[in-house]
C-alpha positions as CSV (number, residue, x, y, z in Angstrom):
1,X,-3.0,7.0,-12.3
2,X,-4.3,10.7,-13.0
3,X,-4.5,13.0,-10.0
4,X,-8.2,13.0,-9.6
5,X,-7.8,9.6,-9.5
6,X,-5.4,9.4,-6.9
7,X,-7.2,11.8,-5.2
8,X,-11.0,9.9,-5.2
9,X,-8.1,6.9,-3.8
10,X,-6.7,9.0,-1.0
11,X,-10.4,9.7,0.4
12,X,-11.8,6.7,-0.5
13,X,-11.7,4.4,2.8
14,X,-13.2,7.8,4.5
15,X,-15.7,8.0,1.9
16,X,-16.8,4.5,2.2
17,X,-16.2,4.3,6.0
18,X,-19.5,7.0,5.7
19,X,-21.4,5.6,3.3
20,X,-21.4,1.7,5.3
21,X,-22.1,3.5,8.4
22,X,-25.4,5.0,6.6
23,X,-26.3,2.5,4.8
24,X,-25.6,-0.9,7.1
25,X,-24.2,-3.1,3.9
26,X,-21.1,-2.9,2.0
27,X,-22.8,-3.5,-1.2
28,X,-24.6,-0.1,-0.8
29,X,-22.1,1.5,0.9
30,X,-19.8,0.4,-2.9
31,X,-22.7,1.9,-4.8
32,X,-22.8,5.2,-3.5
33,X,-19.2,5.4,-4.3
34,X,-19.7,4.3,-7.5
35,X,-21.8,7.4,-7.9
36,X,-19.7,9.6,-6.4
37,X,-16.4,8.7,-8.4
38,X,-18.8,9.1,-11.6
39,X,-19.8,12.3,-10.6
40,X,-16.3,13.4,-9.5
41,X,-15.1,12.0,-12.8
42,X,-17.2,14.7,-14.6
43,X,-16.6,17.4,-11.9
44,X,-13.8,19.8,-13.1
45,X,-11.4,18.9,-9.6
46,X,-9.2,21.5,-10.4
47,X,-11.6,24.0,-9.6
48,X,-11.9,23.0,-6.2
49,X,-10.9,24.6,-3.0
50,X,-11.2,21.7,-1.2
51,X,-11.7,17.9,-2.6
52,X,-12.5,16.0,0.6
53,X,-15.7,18.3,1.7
54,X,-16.8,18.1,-2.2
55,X,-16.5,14.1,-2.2
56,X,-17.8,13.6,1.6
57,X,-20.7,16.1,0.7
58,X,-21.6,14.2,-2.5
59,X,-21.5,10.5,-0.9
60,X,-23.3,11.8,1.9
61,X,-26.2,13.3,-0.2
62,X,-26.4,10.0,-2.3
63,X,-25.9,7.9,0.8
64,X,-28.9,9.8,2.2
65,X,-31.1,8.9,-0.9
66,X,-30.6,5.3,-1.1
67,X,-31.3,5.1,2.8
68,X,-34.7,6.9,2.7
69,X,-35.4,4.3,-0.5
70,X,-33.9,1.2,2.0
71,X,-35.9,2.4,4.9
72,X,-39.4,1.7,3.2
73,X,-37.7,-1.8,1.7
74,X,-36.6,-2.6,5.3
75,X,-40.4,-2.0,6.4
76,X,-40.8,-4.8,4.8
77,X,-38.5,-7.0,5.4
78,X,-39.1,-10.6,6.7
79,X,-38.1,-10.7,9.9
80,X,-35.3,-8.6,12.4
81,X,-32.9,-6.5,9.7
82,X,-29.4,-6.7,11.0
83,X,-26.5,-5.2,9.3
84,X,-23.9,-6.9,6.9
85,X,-20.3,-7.5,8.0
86,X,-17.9,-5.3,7.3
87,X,-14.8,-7.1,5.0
88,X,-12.5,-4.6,4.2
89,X,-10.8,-1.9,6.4
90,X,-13.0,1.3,5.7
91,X,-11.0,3.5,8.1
92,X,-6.8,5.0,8.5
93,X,-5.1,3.1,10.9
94,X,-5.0,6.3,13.0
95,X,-8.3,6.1,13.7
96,X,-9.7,7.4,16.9
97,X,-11.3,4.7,19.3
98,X,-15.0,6.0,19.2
99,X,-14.4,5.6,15.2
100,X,-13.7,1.7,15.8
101,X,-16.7,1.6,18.0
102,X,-18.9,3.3,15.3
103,X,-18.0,0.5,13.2
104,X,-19.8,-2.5,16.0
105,X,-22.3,-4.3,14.4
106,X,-24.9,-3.6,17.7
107,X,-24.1,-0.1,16.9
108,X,-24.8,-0.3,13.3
109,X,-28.3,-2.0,14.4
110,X,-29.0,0.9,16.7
111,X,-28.8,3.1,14.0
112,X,-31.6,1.8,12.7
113,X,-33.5,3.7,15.1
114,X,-32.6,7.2,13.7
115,X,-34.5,9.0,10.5
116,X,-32.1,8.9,7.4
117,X,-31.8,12.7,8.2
118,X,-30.9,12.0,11.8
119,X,-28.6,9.3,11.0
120,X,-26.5,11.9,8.4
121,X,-26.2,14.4,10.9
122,X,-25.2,12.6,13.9
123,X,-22.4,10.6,11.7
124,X,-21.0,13.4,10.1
125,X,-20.5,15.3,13.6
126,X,-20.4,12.9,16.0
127,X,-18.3,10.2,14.1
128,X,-16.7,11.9,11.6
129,X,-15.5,15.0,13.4
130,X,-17.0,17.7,11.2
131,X,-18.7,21.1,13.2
132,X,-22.8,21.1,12.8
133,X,-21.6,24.4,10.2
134,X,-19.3,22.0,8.3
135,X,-22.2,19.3,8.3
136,X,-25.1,21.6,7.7
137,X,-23.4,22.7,4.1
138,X,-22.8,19.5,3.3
139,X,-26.7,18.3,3.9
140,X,-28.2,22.0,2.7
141,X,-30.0,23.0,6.1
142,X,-29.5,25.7,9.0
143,X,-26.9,25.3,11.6
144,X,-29.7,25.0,13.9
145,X,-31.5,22.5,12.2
146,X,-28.7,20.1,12.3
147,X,-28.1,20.4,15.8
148,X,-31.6,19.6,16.7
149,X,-30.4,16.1,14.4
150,X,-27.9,15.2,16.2
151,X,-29.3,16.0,19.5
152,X,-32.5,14.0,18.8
153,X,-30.2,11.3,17.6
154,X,-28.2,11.3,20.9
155,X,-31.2,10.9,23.1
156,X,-32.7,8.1,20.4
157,X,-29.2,6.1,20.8
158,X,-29.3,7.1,24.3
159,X,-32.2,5.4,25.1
160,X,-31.5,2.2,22.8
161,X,-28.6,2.2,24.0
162,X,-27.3,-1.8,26.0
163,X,-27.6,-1.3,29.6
164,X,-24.4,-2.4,30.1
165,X,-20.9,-2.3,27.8
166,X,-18.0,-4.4,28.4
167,X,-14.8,-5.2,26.8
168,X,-14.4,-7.6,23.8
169,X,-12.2,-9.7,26.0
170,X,-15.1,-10.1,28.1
171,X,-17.8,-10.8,25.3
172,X,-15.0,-13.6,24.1
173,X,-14.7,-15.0,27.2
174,X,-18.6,-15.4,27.0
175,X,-18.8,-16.5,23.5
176,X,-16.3,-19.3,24.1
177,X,-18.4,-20.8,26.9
178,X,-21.8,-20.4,24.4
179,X,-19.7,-22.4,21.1
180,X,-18.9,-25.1,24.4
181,X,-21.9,-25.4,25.3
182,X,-23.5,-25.5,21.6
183,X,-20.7,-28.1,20.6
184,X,-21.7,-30.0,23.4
185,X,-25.2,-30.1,23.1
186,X,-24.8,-29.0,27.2
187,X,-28.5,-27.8,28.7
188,X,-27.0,-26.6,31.9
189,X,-24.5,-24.5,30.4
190,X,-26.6,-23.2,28.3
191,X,-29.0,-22.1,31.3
192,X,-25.8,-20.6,32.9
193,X,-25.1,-18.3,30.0
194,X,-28.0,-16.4,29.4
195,X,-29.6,-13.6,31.7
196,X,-33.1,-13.7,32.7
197,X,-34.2,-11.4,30.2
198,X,-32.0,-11.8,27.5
199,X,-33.1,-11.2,23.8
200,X,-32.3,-13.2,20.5
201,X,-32.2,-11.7,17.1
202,X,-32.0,-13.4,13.7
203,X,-31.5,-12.4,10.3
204,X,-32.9,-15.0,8.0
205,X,-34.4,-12.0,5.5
206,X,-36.6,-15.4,4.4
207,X,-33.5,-16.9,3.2
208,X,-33.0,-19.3,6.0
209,X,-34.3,-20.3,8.9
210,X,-34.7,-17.9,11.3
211,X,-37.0,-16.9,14.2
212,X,-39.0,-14.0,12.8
213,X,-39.7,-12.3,15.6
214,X,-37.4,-10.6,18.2
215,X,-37.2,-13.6,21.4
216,X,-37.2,-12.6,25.1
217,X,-36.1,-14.5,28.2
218,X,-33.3,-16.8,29.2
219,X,-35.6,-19.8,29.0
220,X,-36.9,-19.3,25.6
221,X,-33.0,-18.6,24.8
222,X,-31.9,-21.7,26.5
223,X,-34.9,-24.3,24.7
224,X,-34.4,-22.5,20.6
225,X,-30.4,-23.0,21.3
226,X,-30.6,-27.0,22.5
227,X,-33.2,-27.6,19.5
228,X,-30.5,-26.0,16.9
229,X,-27.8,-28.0,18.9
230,X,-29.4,-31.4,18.7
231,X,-30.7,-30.7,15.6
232,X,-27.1,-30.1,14.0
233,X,-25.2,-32.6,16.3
234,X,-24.6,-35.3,13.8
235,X,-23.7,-33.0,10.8
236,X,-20.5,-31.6,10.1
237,X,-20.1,-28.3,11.8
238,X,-17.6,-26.3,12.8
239,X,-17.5,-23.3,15.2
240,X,-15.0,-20.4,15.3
241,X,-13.9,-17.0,17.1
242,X,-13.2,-14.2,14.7
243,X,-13.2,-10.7,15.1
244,X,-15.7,-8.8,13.0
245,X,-15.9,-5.0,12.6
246,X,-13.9,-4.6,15.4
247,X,-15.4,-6.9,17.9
248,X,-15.4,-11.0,18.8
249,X,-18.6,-12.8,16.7
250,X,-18.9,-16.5,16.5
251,X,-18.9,-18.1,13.0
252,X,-20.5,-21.4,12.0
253,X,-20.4,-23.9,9.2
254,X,-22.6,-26.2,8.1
255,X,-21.2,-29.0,5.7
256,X,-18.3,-26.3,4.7
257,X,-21.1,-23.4,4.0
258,X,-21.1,-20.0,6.2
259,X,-24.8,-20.3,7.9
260,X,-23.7,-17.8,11.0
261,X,-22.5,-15.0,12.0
262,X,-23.3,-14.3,16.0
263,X,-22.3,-11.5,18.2
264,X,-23.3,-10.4,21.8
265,X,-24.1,-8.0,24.4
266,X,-23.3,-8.9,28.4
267,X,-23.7,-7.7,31.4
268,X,-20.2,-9.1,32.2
269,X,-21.3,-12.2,33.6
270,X,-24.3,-13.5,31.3
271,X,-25.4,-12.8,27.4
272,X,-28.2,-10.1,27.8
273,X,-28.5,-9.9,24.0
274,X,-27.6,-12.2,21.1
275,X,-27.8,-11.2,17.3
276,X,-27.4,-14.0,14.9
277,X,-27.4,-13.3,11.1
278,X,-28.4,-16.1,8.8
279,X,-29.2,-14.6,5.8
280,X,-26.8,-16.0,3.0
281,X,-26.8,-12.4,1.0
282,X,-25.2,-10.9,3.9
283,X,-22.8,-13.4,4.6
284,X,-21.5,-14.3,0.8
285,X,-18.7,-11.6,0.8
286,X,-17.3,-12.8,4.4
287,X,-17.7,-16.6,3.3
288,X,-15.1,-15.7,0.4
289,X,-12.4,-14.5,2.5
290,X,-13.3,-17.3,5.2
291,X,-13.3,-21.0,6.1
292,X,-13.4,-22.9,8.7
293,X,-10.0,-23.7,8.9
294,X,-8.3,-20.9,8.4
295,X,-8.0,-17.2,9.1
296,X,-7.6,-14.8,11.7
297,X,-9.4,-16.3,14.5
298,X,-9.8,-15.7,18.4
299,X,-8.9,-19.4,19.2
């Protein structure tokens, strides 16, 4: 391996840490670095006073592109947009806990709310530790202009932000008691788990069945999950704990086939918020590394 190799290697799970942050999907996310390493490939590296601000800056700027051309595509898109798990580890095992967090799939979905522009800013200080200086270079604007990002960011996250946040032992706990009750078809339970106002979320992206529009209210929760459980009870499914992106999800298969991925919000004591992704685009590359016997698994 040639040094600018090894050196595009050394930054890489940095480099694509960023870009999957921006972008929500690992197949972007390995685009952008496609572009990048081609562009580093013709960039004379020896000439440069410092190779991790040239690459970040680079897969930030082509990050930022193919977000403002995803935005108008998600616009579009049939039904809830959720983002795709995470498979490999993007980040050094000494990273910081806020760095993990950044890396939840709720908090991945709450980026949507940002502009592109806000999003880049508020990563680049906020997650990856660079001054608004630092990140201004890298995204060609004023000092002041990128704090202004990142504060509007804060107050936009702020105020999408779950009312409550709990530990993943605690949204396990909770999860357990849902794939119960699912398994056994149990109404009651059911009615026990969910909060009064909770909210469901699905990702079919037209792919599969999915409820297309966000649903509020424990009932409603409580009536769409005994019609999926009765409706499934006689075919072969299987239900596991996993952790994904650094946080308990539930995982389903129907007749050996990855239909599920579901992950929660709580109040502690009931689900205030479930997001289930169904679309089979988004869950191909965890299906691969998956089954439904096997794995690293919660239970």
């Amino acid at each position: 391996m040639d040094h600018a190799t090894a050196l595009f290697q050394q930054h890489r799970p940095r480099l694509l840490g960023l870009a999957y942050r921006m972008l929500g999907t690992q197949s972007d996310a390995e685009d952008v670095l496609h572009d990048a390493w081609l562009r580093w490939h013709q960039q004379d590296t020896d000439a440069l006073d410092d190779a991790e601000a040239w690459l970040v800056t680079v897969t930030t700027r082509i990050a930022l592109d193919r977000l403002r051309r995803a935005k108008t595509e998600r616009e579009h898109y049939t039904g809830p947009w959720l983002p795709e798990p995470l498979i490999e580890d993007v980040d050094q095992p000494e990273a910081a806990l806020e760095r993990v967090e950044s890396l939840n799939l709720s908090f991945l979905a709450l980026l949507e709310r940002l502009s592109p522009e806000e999003r880049a800013a508020f990563l680049l200080v906020q997650v990856f530790d660079y001054s608004h200086a630092e990140a201004a270079r890298m995204l060609e604007i004023a000092e002041d202009a990128c704090r202004q990002r990142v504060h509007r960011a804060r107050q936009r996250l702020r105020e999408g932000r779950p009312r409550f946040t709990h530990a993943p032992d605690v949204q396990r706990r909770l999860l357990e008691k849902f794939r119960d009750a699912l398994e056994q078809a149990n109404v009651p339970a059911l009615q026990a788990l969910f909060a009064a106002d909770a909210i469901h979320l699905a990702d079919g992206g037209g792919k599969a069945t999915a409820t297309l529009r966000p649903l509020q209210g424990g009932d409603r929760l409580v009536r769409l999950y005994s019609i999926i459980a009765q409706r499934y009870r006689d075919l072969p499914i299987v239900h596991r704990l996993q952790w994904i992106n650094g946080a308990p999800a539930l995982l389903t298969w129907v007749d050996a086939t990855l239909a599920t991925v579901a992950w929660i919000e709580t109040d502690g004591e009931r689900i205030t918020s479930i997001h289930s992704l169904r679309n089979p685009e988004k869950l191909a590359r965890l299906e691969a590394v998956t089954n439904p016997l096997g794995g690293t698994s919660l239970s």
